[in-house]
C-alpha positions as CSV (number, residue, x, y, z in Angstrom):
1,X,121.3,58.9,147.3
2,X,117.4,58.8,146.2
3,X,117.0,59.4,150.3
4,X,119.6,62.9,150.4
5,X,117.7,63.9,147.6
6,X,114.2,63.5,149.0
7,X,115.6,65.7,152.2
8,X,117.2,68.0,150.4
9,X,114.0,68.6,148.4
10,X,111.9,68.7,151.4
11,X,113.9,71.2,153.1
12,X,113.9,73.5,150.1
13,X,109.9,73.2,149.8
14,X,109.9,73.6,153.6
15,X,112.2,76.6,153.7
16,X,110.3,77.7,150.5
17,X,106.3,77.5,152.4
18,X,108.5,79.1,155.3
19,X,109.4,82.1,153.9
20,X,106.2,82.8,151.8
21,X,104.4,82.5,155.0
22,X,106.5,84.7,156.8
23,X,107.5,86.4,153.9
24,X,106.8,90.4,155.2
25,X,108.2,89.0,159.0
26,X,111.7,88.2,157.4
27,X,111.7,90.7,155.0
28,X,111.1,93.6,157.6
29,X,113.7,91.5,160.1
30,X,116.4,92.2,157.3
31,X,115.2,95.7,156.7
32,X,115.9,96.1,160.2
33,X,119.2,94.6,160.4
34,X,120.3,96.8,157.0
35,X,119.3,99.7,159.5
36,X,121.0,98.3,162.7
37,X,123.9,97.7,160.3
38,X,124.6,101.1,158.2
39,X,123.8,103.3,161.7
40,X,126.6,101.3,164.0
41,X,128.8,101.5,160.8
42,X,128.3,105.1,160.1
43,X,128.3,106.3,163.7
44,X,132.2,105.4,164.2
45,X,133.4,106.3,160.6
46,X,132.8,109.7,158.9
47,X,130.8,108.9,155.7
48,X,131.9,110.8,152.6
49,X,128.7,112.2,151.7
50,X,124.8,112.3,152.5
51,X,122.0,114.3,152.4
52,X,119.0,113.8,154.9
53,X,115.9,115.4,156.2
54,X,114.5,115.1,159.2
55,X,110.8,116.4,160.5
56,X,109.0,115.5,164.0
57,X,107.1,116.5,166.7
58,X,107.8,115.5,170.3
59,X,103.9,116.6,172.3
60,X,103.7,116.2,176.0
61,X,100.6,117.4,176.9
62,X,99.6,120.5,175.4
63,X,103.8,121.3,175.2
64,X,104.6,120.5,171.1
65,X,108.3,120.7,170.3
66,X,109.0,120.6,166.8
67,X,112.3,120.3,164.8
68,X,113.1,120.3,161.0
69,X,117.0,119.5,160.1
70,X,118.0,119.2,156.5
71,X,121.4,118.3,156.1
72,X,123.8,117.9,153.1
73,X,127.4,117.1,153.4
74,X,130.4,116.1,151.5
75,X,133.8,115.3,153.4
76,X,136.4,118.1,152.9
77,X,133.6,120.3,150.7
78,X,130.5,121.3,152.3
79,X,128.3,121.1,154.9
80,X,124.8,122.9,155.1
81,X,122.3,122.7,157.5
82,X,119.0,124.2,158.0
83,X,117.7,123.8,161.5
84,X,114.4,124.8,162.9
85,X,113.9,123.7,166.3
86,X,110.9,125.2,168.7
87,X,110.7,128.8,167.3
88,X,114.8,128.8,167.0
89,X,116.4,128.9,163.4
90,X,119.6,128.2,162.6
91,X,121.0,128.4,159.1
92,X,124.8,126.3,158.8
93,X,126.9,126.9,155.5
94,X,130.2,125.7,155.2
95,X,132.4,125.2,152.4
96,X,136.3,125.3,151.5
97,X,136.9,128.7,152.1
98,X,134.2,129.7,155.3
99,X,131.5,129.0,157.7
100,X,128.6,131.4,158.4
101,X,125.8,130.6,160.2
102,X,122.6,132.6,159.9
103,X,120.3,133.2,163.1
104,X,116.9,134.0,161.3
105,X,115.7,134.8,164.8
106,X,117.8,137.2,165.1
107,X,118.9,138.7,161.8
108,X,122.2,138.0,162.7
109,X,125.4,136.4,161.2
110,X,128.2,134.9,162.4
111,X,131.1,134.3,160.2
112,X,134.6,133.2,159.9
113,X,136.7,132.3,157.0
114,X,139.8,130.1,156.2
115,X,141.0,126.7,155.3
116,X,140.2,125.0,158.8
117,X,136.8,123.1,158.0
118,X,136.4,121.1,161.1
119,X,134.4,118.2,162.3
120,X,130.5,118.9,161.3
121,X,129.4,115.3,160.0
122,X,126.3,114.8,161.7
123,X,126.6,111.1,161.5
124,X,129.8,110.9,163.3
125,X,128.7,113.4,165.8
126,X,125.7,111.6,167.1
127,X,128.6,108.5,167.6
128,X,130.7,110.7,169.6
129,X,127.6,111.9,171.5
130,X,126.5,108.3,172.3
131,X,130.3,107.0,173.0
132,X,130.2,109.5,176.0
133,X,127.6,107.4,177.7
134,X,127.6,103.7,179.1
135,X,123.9,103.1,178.4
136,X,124.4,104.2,174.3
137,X,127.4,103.2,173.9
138,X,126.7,99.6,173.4
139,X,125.5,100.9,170.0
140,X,128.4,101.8,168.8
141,X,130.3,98.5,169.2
142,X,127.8,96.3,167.9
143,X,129.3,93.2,166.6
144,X,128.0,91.0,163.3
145,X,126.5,89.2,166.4
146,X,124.9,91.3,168.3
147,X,123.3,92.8,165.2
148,X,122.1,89.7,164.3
149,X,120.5,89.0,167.5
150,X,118.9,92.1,167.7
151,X,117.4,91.0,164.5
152,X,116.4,87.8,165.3
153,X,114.2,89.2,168.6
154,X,112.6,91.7,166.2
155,X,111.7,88.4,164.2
156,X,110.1,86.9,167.1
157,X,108.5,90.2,168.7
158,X,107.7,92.6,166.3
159,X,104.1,92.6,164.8
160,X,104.5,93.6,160.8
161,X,101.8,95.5,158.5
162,X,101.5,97.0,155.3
163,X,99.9,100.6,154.7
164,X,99.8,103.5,152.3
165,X,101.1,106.8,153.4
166,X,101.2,109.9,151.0
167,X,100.3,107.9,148.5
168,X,103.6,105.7,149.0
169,X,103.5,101.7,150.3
170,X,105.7,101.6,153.8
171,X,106.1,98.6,155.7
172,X,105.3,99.0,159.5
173,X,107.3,97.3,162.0
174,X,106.0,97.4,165.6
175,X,108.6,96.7,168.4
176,X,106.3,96.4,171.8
177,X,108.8,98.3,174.6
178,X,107.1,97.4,178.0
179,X,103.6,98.2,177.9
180,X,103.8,100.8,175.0
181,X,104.9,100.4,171.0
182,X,107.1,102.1,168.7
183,X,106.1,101.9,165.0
184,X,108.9,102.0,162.4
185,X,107.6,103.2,158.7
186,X,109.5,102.1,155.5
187,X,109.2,102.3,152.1
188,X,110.2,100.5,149.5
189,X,113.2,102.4,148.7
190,X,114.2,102.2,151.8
191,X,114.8,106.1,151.6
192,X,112.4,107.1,153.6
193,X,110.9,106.5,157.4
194,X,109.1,107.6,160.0
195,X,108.8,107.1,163.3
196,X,105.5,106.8,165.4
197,X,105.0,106.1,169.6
198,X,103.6,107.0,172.1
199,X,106.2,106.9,175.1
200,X,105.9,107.8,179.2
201,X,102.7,110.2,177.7
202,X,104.6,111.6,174.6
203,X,103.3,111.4,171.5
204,X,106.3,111.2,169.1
205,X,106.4,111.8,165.3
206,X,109.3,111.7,163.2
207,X,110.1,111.7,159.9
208,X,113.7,110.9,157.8
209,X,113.8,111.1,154.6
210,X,117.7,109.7,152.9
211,X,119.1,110.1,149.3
212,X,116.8,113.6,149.6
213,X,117.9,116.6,147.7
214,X,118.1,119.3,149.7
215,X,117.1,122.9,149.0
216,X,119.7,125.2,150.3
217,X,117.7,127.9,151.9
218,X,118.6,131.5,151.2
219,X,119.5,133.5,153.6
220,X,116.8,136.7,153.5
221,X,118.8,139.5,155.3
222,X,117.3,142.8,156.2
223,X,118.5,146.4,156.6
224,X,118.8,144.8,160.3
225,X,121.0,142.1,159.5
226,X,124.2,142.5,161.5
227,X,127.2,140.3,160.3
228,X,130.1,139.3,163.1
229,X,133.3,138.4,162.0
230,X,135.1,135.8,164.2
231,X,138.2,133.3,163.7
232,X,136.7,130.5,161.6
233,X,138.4,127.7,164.0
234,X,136.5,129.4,166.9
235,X,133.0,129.1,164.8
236,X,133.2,125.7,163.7
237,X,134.5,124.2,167.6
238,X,131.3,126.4,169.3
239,X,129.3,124.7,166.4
240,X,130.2,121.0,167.1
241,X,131.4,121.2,171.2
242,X,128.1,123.2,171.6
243,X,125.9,120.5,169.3
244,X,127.7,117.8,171.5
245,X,127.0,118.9,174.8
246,X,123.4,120.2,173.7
247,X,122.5,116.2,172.3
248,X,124.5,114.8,175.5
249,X,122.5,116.9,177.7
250,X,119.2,115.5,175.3
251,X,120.3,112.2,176.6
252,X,121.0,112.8,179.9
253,X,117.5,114.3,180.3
254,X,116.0,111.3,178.7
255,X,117.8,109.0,180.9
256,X,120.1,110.6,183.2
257,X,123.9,109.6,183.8
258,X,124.8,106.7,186.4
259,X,127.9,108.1,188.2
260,X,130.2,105.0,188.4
261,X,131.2,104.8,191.6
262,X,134.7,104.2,190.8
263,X,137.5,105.7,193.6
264,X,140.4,107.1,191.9
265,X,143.6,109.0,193.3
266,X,146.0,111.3,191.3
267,X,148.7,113.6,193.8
268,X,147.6,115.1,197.0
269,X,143.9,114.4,195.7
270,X,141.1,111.6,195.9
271,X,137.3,111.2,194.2
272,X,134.8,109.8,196.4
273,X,131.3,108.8,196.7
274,X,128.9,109.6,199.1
275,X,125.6,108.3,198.1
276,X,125.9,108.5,194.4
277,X,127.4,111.9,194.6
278,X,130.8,112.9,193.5
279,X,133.3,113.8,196.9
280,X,136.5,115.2,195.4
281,X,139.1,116.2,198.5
282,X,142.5,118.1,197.6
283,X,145.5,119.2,199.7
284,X,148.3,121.3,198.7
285,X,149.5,124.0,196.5
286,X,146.9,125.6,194.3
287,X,148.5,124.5,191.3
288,X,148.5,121.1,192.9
289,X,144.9,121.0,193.4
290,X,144.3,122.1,190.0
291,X,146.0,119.1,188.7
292,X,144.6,116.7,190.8
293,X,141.0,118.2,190.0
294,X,141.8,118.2,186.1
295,X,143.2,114.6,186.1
296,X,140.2,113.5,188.5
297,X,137.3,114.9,187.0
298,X,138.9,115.2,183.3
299,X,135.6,114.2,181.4
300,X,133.0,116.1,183.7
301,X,135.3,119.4,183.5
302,X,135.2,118.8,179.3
303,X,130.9,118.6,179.4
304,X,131.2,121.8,181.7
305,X,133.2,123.6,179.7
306,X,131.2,122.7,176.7
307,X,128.0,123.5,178.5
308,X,129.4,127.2,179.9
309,X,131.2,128.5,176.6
310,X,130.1,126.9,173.5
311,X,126.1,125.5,174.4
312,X,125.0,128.5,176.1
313,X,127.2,130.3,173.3
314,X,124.3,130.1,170.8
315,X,121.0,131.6,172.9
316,X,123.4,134.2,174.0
317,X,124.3,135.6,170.9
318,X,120.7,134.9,169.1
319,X,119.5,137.1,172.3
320,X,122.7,139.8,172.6
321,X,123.4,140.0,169.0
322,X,126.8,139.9,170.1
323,X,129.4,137.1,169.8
324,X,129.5,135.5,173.4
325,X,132.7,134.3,173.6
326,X,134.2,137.8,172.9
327,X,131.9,139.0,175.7
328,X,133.7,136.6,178.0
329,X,137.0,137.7,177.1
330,X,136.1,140.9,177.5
331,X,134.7,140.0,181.3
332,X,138.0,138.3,181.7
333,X,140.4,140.8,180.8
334,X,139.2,143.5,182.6
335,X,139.0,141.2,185.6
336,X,142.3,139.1,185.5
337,X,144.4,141.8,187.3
338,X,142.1,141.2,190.2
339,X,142.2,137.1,190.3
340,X,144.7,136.2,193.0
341,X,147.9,134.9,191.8
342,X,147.2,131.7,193.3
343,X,143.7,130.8,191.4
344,X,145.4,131.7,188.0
345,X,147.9,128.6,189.2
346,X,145.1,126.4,190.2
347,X,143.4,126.8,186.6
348,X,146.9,125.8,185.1
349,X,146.8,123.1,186.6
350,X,143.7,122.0,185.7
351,X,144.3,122.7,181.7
352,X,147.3,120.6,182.1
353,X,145.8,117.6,183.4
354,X,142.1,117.9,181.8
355,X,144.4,118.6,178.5
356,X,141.4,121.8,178.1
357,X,143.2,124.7,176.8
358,X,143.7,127.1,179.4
359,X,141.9,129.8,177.7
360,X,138.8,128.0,177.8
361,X,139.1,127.4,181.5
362,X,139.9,130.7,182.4
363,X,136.6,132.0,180.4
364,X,134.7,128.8,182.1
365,X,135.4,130.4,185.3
366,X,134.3,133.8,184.5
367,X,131.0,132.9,183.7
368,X,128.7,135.7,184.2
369,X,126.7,134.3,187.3
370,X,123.1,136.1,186.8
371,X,122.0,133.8,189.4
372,X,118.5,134.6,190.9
373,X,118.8,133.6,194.3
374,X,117.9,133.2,197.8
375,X,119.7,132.9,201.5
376,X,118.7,132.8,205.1
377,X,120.6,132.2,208.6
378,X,118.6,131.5,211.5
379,X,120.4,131.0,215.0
380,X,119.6,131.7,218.8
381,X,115.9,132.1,219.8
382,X,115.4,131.2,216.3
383,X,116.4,127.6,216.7
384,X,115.9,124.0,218.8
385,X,119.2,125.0,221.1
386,X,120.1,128.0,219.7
387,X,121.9,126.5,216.7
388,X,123.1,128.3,213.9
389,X,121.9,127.0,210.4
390,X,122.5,128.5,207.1
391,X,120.7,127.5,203.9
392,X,121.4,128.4,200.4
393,X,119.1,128.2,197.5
394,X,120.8,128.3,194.2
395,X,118.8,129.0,190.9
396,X,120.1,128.9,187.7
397,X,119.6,127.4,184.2
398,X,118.7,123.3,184.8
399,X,118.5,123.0,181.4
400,X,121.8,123.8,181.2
401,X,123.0,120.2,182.7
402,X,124.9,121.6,184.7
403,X,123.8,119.6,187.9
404,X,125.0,116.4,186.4
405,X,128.5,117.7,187.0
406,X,127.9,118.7,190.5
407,X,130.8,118.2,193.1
408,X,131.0,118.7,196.8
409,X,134.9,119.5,197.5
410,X,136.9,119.5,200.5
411,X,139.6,121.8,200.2
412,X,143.0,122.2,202.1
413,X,145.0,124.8,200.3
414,X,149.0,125.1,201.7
415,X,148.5,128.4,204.3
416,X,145.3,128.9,203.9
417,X,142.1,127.9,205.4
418,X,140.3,124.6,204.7
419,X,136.9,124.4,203.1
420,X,134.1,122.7,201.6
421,X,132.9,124.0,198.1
422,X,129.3,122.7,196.9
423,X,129.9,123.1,193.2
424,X,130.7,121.9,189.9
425,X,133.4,120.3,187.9
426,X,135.8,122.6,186.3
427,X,134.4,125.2,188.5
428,X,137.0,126.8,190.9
429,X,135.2,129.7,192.0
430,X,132.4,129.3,195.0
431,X,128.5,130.3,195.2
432,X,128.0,127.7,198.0
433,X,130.9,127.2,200.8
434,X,132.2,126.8,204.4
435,X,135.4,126.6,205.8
436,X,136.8,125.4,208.9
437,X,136.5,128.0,211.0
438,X,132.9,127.6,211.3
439,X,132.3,130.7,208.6
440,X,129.9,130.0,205.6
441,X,128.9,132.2,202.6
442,X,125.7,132.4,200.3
443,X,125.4,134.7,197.3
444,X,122.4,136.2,195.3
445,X,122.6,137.4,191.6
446,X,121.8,140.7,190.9
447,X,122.0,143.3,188.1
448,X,124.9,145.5,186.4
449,X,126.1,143.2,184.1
450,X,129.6,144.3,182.3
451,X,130.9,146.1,185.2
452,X,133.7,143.8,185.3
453,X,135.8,145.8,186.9
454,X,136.8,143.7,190.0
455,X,137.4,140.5,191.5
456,X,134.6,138.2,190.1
457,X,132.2,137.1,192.4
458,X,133.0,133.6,192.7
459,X,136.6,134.0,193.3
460,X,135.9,136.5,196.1
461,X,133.7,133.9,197.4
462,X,136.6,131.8,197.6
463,X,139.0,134.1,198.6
464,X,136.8,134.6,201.8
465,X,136.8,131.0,202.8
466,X,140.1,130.7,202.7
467,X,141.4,134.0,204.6
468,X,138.3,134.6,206.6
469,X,138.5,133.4,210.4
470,X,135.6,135.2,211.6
471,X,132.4,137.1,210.6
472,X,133.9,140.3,211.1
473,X,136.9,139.4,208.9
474,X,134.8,138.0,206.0
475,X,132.9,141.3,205.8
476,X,136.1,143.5,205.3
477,X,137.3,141.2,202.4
478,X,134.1,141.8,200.7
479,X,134.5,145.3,201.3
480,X,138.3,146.0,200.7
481,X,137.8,144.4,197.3
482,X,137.1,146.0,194.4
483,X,133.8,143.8,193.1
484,X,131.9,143.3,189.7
485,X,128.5,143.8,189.2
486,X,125.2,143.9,192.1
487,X,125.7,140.6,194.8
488,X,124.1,140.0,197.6
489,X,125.6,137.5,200.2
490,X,124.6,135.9,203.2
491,X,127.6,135.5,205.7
492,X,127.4,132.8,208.9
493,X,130.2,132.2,211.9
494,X,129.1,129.3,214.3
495,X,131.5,130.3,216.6
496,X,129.1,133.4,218.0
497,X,126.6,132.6,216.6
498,X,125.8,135.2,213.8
499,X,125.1,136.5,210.5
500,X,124.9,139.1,208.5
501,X,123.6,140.4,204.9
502,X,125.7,142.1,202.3
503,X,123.9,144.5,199.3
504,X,126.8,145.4,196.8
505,X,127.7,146.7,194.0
506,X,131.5,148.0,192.2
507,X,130.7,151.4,194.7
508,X,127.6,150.1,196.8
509,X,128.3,148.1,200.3
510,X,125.5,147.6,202.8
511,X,125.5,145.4,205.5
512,X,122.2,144.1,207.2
513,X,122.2,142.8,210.0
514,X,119.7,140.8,211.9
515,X,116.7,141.6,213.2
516,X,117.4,145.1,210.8
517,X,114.6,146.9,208.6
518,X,115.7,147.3,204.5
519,X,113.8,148.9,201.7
520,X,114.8,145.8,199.8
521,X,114.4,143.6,203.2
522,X,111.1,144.8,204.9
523,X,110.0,142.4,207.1
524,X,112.9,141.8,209.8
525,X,112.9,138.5,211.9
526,X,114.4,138.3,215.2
527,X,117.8,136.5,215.4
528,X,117.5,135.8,211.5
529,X,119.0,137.0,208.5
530,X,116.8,136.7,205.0
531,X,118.0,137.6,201.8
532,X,115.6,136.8,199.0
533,X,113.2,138.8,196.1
534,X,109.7,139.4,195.6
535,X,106.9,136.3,196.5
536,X,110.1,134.3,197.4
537,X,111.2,136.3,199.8
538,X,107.6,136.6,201.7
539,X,107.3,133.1,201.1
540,X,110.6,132.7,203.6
541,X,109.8,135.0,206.0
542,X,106.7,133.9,206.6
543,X,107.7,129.8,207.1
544,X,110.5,131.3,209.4
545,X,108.0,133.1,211.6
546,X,106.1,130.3,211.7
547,X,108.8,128.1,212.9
548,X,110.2,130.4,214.8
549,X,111.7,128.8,217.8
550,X,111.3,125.3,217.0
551,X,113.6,125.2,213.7
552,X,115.5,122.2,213.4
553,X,117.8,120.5,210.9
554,X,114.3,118.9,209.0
555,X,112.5,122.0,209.5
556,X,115.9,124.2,207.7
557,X,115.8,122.4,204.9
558,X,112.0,122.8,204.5
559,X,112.1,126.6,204.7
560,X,113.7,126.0,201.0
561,X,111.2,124.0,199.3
562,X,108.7,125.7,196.3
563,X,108.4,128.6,196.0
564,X,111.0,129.8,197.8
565,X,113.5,127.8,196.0
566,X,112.2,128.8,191.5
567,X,111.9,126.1,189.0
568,X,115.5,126.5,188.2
569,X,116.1,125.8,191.4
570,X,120.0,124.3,190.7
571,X,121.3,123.6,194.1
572,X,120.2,123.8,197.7
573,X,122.1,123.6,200.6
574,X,122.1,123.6,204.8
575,X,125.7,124.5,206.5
576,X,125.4,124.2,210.4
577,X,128.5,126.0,210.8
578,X,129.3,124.6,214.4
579,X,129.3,121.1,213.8
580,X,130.6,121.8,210.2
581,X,128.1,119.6,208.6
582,X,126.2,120.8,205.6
583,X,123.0,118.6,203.8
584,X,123.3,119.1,199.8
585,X,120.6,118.4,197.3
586,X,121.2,118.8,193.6
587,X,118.0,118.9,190.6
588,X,116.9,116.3,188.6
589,X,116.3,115.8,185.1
590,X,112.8,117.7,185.5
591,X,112.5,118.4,189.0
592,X,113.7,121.7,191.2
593,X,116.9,120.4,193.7
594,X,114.5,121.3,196.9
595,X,112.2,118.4,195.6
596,X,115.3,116.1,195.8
597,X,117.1,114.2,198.0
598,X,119.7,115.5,200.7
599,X,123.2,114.1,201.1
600,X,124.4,114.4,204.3
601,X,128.7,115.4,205.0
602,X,130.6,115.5,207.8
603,X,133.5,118.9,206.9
604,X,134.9,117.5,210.0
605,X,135.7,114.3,209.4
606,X,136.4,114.7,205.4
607,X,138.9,117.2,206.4
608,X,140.9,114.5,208.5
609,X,141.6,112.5,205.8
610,X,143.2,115.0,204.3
611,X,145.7,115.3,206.9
């Protein structure tokens, strides 16, 4: 007995010396656990109500972006949220009866009003954010554990301090990631942190402060205040689908999404792989490609849609002072009695597999495509054998995300041509195609926005693929249809070979052909067509004279690189429309797609697996 006794007492002393030796290592290890533990918590159950501020700078450079959010919510009462972010300023109030949210930037307000609160608990939205992607979402399913592990390496690995920091005593826990160091900042409240590192050369500065009370901020209208009423369900679903795409696409350019690789069937359609990239290939009626494309690619057509209507939604209507959504509709109803009958059945079937409403998909696919672009097709005496080439340079909005979702699509449509469609998921319409019959299309953005009266460019895009069978027929499409806006397109057939240029507008239609002299276009190349703007387009013409004669696949795609293809440079790709191959690259998180590999496809083959 005396000997349990002595043991027992030696224990306690040694446990005792233990944790007055490490006394600030275990006590930060439990602060960190607490953390761990409310966060997972939190993350997957709305709380019932918080207030919180958060202040940081994120400096790369001599590039500071700065952000202030305070936040005070109660479930099924109020939300507010004052958000500064770079030189934007947003203003969120919500309460029982309405939502408004002030643009300070803009003197603007948008408001609806009404019963229907909606989902805006911050906490619960950064779960659903992280739940979207395999690398986070570990996070959210963290069990007792898995917490406590994470604990116990931040006992062994973290370096603990003490300091004073406006005038306050925090607790500084250093976790060591790789060769660099985060510093965690606590108090003794535990109430308030802040975050300090120095990560792949950016300095990072954060601070949270909890249990805060937060100053509502008036809103300080002006004679030039303008106030737009909307439904109240439509505010508060652009505010949380466009705050969940814009901190997925925060993630994604952090560490960008590993497409799993995972070969999937639904009806006459099949998703692929071809290096990483997503393949999707579709037979059928148009409604049946629809459904296979919506059941297929169910998730990436959600992010798009977000992305498109309700992201964008917000630095459209800061900059238009004009709701943008109502802009859309207003695109879409003066162009829906020009959409063939047959894409209005393909988008129906994509809402009823991707379960998207239609009305979102419909105003997805009418996206006003200011794209600022630029085209060539080289052929004959151009070329190593005479061999036609085509390359397309797409520039648009990276930031955006919207290469992430990328697809390449082979397309065989019941009584229509076949094609291949280098786009996007969710996206029916065409800015980059070929079909089978050796014919390829290009288009460049141009001006005129909101004359809408027409078929919209990407649909007549795809309207050519899949009636055109030569060059000549391709051009009297384009010009028999009534068009929106000022396009510019680039036109190929292998089977001649051949190209021309197209300059339109609702009443304008010019066709350039090779070798042919244009205000717009003055410095003609034999046996080459070049459609393009300013520096970009001297840029091109001069690396085509240059190769002139000797251009090969290698030498195709390097007529594209900077500065021909912008900074936004979205897409790029090389059709040779006789073999019906085509070489697509896609943009990285910070890089232009012409700095980026090319994957290689075979139309040809593809198509035979689809019949």
């Amino acid at each position: 007995m005396n000997i349990i006794k002595k043991i027992l007492t030696a224990f306690v002393v040694l446990v005792v010396l233990f944790t007055i030796i490490f006394w600030s290592r275990i006590h930060g290890t439990y602060n960190v656990y607490s953390i761990i533990n409310t966060v997972s918590k939190s993350i997957n159950n709305e709380n019932g109500k918080y207030n919180f501020l958060i202040a940081g700078t994120i400096a790369s450079g001599k590039n500071i972006d700065s952000a202030k959010i305070a936040v005070s919510y109660k479930k099924n009462g109020h939300f507010f949220s004052d958000i500064q972010f770079k030189k934007k300023h947003y203003i969120i109030n919500s309460d029982t009866d309405s939502t408004q949210v002030f643009i300070a930037n803009s003197n603007l307000i948008v408001s609806g009003t009404g019963k229907e609160i909606g989902n805006f608990d911050v906490i619960k939205l950064i779960g659903d954010i992280l739940k979207d992607y395999p690398q986070y979402k570990k996070f959210t399913k963290l069990s007792f554990g898995k917490k406590l592990g994470m604990s116990v390496w931040t006992f062994f690995n973290a370096s603990f301090d003490e300091a004073e920091k406006d005038k306050e005593d925090f607790d500084i826990i250093t976790f060591p990631i790789g060769k660099q160091n985060i510093n965690l900042w606590l108090n003794d409240n535990n109430d308030k942190y802040f975050i300090t590192s120095q990560l792949e050369k950016k300095e990072i500065n954060f601070e949270l402060t909890l249990k805060d009370k937060i100053k509502k901020t008036d809103i300080n209208k002006t004679a030039n205040t303008k106030t737009i009423n909307i439904s109240r369900k439509e505010l508060n679903t652009a505010i949380y689908r466009g705050a969940l795409r814009a901190g997925g696409l925060f993630l994604e350019n952090q560490n960008p999404p590993k497409v799993k690789e995972e070969e999937k069937t639904y009806g006459k359609g099949i998703l692929k792989f071809n290096n990483g990239n997503r393949l999707f290939l579709a037979k059928g009626t148009h409604y049946e490609i629809g459904e296979a494309h919506g059941a297929l690619l169910k998730s990436e057509v959600r992010k798009m849609v977000d992305a498109t209507l309700y992201t964008i939604c917000w630095v459209y209507t800061a900059s238009k002072r004009t709701w943008f959504i109502d802009d859309l509709r207003e695109a879409y109803k003066r162009e829906a009695p020009f959409i063939p009958k047959r894409f209005q059945e393909e988008m129906s079937g994509m809402a009823k597999t991707s379960g998207i409403s239609i009305d979102e998909i419909r105003l997805t696919n009418v996206f006003p495509a200011l794209f600022h672009c630029s085209g060539f097709a080289v052929f004959n005496s151009a070329t190593v054998g005479g061999k036609l080439y085509h390359g397309r340079v797409l520039d648009y909005i990276t930031k955006l995300g919207l290469q992430y979702y990328s697809v390449v699509s082979v397309i065989a449509p019941d009584n229509y041509n076949a094609f291949v469609n280098v786009g996007f998921a969710g996206f029916i319409g065409s800015v980059t195609g070929m079909n089978e019959k050796q014919v390829s299309f290009g288009e460049m953005g141009g001006k005129g926005e909101g004359d809408w009266d027409g078929m919209p460019m990407a649909f007549l895009m795809r309207d050519g693929m899949e009636r055109a069978k030569t060059l000549s027929e391709a051009v009297n499409i384009f010009k028999e249809t009534p068009r929106t806006c000022e396009y510019y397109y680039v036109i190929a057939d292998g089977k001649i070979p051949d190209a021309r240029g197209l300059a339109t507008s609702p009443v304008r239609f010019e066709v350039i052909k090779p070798n042919q002299y244009h205000k717009q276009l003055p410095e003609p190349v034999k046996d080459a067509v070049i459609m393009s703007a300013g520096n970009r387009y001297k840029k091109l013409v001069e690396r085509i004279k240059e190769s002139h004669g000797k251009i090969d696949v290698e030498k195709a795609i390097h007529l594209m690189d900077r500065p021909v293809a912008m900074k936004s440079n979205l897409h790029d790709a090389l059709f040779a429309p006789q073999s019906l191959e085509v070489w697509v690259s896609n943009a990285g998180p910070k890089t232009p797609a012409s700095s980026e590999p090319y994957t290689h496809y075979n139309f040809g083959e593809l198509l035979k697996q689809l019949r």
